[in-house]
C-alpha positions in Angstrom: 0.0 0.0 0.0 1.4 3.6 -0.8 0.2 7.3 -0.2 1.7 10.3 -0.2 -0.9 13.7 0.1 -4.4 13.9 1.0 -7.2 11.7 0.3 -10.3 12.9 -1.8 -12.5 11.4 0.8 -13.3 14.4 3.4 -10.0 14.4 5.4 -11.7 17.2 7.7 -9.4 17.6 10.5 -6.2 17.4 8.1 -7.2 19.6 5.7 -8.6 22.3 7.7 -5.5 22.4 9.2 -3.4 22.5 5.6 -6.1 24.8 3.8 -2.7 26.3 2.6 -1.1 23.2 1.3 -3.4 21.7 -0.3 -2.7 21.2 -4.3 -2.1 17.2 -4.5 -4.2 14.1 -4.6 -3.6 11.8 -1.8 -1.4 8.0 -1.7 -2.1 4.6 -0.9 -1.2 1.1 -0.2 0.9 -0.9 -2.4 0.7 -4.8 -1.7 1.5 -5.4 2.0 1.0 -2.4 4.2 4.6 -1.5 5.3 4.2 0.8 7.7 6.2 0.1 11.2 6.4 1.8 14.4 9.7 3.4 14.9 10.8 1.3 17.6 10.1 -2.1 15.6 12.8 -0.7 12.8 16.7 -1.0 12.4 18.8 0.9 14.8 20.2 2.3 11.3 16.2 3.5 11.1 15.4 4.9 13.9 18.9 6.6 14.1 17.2 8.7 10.8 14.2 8.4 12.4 15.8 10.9 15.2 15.9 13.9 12.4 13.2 13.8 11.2 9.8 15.6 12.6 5.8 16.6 12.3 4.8 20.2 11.4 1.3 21.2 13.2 -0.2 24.9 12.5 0.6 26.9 15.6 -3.2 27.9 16.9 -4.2 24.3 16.5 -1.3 24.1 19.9 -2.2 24.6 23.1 0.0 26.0 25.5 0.1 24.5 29.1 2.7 26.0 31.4 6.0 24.7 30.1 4.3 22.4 27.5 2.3 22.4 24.4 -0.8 20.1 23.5 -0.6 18.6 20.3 -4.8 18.3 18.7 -6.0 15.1 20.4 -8.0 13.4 17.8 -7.9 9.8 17.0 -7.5 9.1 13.3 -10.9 7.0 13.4 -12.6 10.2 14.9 -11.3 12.1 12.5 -11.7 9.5 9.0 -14.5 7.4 10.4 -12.3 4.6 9.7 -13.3 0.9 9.5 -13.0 -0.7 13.2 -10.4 -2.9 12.4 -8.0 -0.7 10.1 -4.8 -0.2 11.3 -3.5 2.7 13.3 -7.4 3.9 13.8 -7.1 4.7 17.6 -3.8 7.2 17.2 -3.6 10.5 17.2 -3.4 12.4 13.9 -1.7 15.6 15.4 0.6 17.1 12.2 -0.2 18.1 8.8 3.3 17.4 7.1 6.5 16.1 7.5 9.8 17.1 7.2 13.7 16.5 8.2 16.7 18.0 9.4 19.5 19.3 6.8 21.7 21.7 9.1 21.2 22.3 12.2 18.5 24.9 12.2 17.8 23.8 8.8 14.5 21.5 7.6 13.2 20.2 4.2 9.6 19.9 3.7 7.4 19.5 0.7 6.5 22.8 -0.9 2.8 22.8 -0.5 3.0 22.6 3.0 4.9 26.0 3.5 5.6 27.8 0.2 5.4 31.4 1.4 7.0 33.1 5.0 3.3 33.7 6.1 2.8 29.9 5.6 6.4 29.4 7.7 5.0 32.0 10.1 1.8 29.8 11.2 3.7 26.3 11.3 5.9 24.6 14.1 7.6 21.6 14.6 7.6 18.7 16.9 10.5 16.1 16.8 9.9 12.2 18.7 6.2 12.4 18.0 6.4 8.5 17.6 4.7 5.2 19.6 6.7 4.7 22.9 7.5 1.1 22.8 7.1 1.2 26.4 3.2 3.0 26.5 2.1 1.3 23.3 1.4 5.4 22.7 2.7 9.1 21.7 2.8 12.1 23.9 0.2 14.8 22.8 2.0 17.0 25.4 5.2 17.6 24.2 7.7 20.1 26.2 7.9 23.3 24.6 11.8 22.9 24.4 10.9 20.1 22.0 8.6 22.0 19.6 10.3 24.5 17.0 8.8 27.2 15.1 9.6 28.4 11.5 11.8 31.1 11.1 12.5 31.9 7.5 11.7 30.4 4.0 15.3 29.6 2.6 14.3 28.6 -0.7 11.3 26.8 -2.1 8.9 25.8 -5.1 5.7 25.0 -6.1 5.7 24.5 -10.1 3.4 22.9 -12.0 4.8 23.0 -15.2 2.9 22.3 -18.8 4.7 19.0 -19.7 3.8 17.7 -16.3 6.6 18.3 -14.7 6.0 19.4 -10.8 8.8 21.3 -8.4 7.5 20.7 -5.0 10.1 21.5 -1.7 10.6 23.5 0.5 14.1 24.8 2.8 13.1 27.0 5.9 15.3 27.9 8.8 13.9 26.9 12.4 13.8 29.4 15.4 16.9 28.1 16.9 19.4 24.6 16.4 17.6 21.5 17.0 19.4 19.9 20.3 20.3 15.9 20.2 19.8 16.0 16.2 22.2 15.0 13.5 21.6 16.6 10.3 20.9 13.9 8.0 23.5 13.2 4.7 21.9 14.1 0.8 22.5 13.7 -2.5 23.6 16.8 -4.2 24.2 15.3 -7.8 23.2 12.9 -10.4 20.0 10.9 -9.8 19.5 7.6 -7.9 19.3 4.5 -9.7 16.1 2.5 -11.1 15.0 -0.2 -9.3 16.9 1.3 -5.7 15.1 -0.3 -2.7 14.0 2.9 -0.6 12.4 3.4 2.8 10.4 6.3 3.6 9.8 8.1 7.6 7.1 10.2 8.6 3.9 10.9 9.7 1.1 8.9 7.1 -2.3 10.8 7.8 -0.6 12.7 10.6 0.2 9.7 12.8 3.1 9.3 15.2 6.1 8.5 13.2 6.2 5.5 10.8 8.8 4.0 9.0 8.2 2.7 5.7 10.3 0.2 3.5 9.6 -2.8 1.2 9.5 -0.5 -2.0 12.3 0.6 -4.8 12.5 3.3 -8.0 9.9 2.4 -10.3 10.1 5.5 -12.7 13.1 7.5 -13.2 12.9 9.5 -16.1 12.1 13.3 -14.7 14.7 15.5 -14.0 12.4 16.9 -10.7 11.3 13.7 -9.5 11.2 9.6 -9.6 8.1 7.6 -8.9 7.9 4.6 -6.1 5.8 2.0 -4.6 5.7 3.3 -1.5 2.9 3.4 1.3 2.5 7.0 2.4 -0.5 8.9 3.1 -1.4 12.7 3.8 0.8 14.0 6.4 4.0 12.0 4.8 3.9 15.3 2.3 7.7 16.3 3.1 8.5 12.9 4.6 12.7 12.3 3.7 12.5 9.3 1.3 16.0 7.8 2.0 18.5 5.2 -0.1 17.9 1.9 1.8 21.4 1.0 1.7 23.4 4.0 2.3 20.9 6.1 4.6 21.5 9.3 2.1 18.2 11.3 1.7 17.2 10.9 -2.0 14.3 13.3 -2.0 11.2 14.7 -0.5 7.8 12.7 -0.5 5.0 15.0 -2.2 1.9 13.0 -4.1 0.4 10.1 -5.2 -2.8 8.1 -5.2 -5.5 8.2 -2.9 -5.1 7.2 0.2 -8.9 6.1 1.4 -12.4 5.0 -0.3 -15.3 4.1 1.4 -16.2 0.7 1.9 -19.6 -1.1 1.6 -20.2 -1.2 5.1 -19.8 2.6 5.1 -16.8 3.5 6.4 -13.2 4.3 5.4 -10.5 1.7 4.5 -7.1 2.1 3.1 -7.2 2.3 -0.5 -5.0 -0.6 -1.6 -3.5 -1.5 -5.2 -0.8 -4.2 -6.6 2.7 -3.3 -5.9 4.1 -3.5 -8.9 2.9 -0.4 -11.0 1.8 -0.6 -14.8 -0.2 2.8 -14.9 1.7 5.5 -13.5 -1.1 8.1 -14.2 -3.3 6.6 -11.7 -0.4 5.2 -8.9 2.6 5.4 -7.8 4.0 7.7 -5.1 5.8 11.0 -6.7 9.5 11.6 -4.8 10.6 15.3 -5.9 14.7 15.3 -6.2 16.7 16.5 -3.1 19.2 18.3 -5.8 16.0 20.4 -6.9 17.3 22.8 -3.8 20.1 24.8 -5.2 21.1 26.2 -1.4 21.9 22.6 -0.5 23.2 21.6 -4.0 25.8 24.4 -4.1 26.0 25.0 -0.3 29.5 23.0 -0.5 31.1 25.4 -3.8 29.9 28.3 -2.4 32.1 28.3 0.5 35.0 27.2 -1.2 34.6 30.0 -3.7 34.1 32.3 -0.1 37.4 31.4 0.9 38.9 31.1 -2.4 37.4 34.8 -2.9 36.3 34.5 -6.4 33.5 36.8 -6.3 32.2 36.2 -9.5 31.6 32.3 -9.3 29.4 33.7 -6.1 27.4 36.2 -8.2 26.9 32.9 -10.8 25.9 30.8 -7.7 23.0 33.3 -6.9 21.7 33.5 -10.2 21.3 29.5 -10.1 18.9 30.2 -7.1 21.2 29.5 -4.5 20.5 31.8 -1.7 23.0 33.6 -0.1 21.7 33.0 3.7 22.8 29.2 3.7 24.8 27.7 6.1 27.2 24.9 7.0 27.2 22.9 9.9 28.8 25.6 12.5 26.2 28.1 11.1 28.8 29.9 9.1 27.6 32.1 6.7 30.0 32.6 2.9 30.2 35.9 5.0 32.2 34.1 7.7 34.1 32.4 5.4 35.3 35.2 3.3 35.9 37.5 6.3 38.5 34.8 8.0 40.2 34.9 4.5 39.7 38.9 4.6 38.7 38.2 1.1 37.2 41.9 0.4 35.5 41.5 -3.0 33.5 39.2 -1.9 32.5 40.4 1.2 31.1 43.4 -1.0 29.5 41.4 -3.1 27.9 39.6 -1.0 27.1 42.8 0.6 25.7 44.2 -2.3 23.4 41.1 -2.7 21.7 42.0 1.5 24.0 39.6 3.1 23.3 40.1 6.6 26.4 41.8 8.1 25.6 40.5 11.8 24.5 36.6 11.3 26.2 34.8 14.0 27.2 31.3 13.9 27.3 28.7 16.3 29.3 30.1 18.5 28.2 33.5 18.7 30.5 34.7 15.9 30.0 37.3 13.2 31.8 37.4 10.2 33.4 40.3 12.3 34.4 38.2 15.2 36.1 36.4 12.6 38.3 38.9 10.8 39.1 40.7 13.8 40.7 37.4 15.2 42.4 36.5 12.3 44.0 40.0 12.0 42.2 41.1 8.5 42.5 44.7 8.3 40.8 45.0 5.0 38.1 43.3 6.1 37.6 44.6 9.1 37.0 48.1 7.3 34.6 46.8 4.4 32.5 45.0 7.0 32.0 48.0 9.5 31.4 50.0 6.1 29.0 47.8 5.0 26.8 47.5 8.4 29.0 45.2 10.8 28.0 45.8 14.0 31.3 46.0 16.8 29.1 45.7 19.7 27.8 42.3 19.7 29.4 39.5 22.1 29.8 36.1 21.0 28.9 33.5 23.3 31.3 33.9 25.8 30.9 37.3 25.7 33.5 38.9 23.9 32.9 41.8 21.2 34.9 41.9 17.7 37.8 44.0 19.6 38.6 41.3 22.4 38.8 38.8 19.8 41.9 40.7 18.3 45.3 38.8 18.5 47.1 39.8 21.1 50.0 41.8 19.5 47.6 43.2 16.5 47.7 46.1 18.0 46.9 48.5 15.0 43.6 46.1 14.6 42.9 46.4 18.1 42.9 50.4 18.0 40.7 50.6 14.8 38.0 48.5 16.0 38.2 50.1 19.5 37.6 53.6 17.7 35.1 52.1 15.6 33.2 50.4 18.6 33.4 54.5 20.4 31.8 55.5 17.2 29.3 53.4 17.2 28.4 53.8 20.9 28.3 57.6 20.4 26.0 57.1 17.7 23.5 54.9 19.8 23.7 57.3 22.3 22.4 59.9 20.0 19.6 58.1 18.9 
């Protein structure tokens, strides 16, 4: 059985809940049902399991005290499900899924937050997922768990006139997600036909699932490859991953539907065969993790940062990479280029709205990082273009203390520069 977005039976919790993500059809079973608690998969599983997390509209959560309530409703409330279909008496408390690429960095589908006003009404929850020990999922999650969207990095929603669909979505979270590992992608070429995949999220908004038992069935699009997988409506943004070597392949976005009312009147799982001969009709639609040019160049942006070759950075850009991406210590190409006191870019990216002041995992700005490594140049085209010299890092030091100790030239030129600033706040 496989299913990927809604059903076209009335989903009515789910998609009043996703009014804004709503442009697919629904998936479906494919043969055997694969789905599997978390806990009943590999350790290699649930160890990719760990990144991966449920999205829920912030005013459908309830704050409590230190904690958030996730909605309550079973799946068979919701569905009117048959009484003996799996997964019935669970909680269908998120809308989408999606999974960890940095460490304040998620991929989702694009129809479940295309716009900043979509990323401005979602959060995320990470472990919503069957206790092995409670046969059940907390509903009330600590609020130190859930994370809100910050910012739309890059994404797409494209339907094109061939067919061809562009369907993902890159945001930045509030803050870096604690205990996670960001999970390992393609960024070139395309998988190969016939790969076994395995697919974790949340089908129908459940608590986590983890999916295998399918491979690439259709291969030819350059945005996305077709499976047999069993997802459902809330996989949408569910990181489809290479069996074998745990790399994330792509992001789950469509398929066929995932319900149909039975004789008896209520709602079964819509099942098929699972091998595929009409893909108009079936098969689950995977769009291509290198559709996101921010993670697809991510890697040659920074060496062209350090490098300082300004113009392969402008080129970058006009691929669709955006400028704001950033590596695994939060490093900006700003960062980068400013501990190489490599000036042209540092204008350039200045000229493109870089943001002068992004810190990095420790606190840094691209500032911080001149200043220690004694780049003079930069130092000056960073305070021209906006640097700030007053903020700490995380142990509290500004740009001047981070001077080495005999640069003493550097020293007095940020220490005037920090005065001016000061007197200049003081004005204000």
């Amino acid at each position: 059985m496989k299913s990927t977005l809604l059903g076209t039976i009335a989903l009515s919790s789910i998609l009043s809940t996703t009014a804004f993500a709503s442009t697919t059809n629904s998936n479906i079973v494919y043969g055997d049902d694969n789905r599997i608690e978390t806990f009943e998969a590999s350790k290699k599983m649930q160890s990719l399991a760990a990144s991966t997390a449920g999205m829920f509209r912030n005013v459908k959560g309830i704050n409590v005290g230190g904690y958030t309530v996730l909605p309550p409703q079973t799946l068979k409330e919701d569905m009117g499900l048959c009484e003996d279909e799996r997964f019935g008496e669970q909680n269908n408390a998120v809308v989408c899924s999606g999974f960890l690429v940095g460490p304040d960095l998620l991929v989702t589908a694009g129809h479940c937050i295309q716009t900043q006003a979509d990323c401005n009404e979602t959060s995320w929850v990470f472990d919503y997922k069957i206790k092995e020990s409670t046969g059940s999922a907390d509903v009330m999650v600590k609020n130190d768990s859930v994370y809100k969207c910050s910012k739309v990095i890059e994404a797409q929603l494209v339907s094109k006139r061939d067919g061809t669909k562009i369907d993902y979505s890159l945001v930045k979270l509030d803050r870096v997600v604690k205990g996670k590992t960001p999970l390992k992608f393609r960024t070139k070429a395309k998988i190969a036909m016939n790969t076994e995949i395995v697919v974790i999220g949340h089908p129908s908004g459940l608590p986590q699932k983890v999916a295998a038992g399918a491979k690439v069935l259709k291969n030819d699009s350059e945005n996305f490859f077709q499976t047999n997988l069993d997802t459902f409506g809330g996989n949408s943004g569910s990181a489809v991953f290479d069996e074998k070597t745990g790399a994330v392949e792509g992001i789950l976005v469509r398929g066929a539907k995932d319900y149909e009312r039975s004789p008896e009147g209520c709602v079964r799982v819509h099942k098929s065969q699972d091998e595929i001969t009409d893909f108009a009709r079936y098969g689950e639609s995977v769009s291509r993790i290198t559709d996101i040019k921010s993670l697809k160049y991510r890697a040659e942006l920074f060496t062209v940062a350090k490098s300082g070759d300004s113009a392969k950075v402008k080129e970058l850009v006009d691929l669709g990479l955006n400028i704001e991406i950033t590596n695994d210590d939060l490093d900006t190409a700003l960062h980068t280029a400013a501990a190489n006191g490599n000036i042209n870019v540092i204008n350039t990216l200045a000229s493109m709205g870089a943001n002068m002041n992004a810190q990095n995992i420790n606190g840094e700005t691209a500032l911080h990082l001149a200043a220690f490594n004694n780049k003079k140049a930069a130092i000056g085209e960073l305070i021209l273009n906006g640097a700030s010299t007053l903020i700490k890092d995380n142990m509290g030091a500004t740009p001047v203390e981070r001077t080495m100790y005999l640069a003493f030239g550097t020293r007095k030129a940020l220490k005037a520069a920090q005065e001016e600033e000061k007197r200049k706040k003081r004005e204000e």
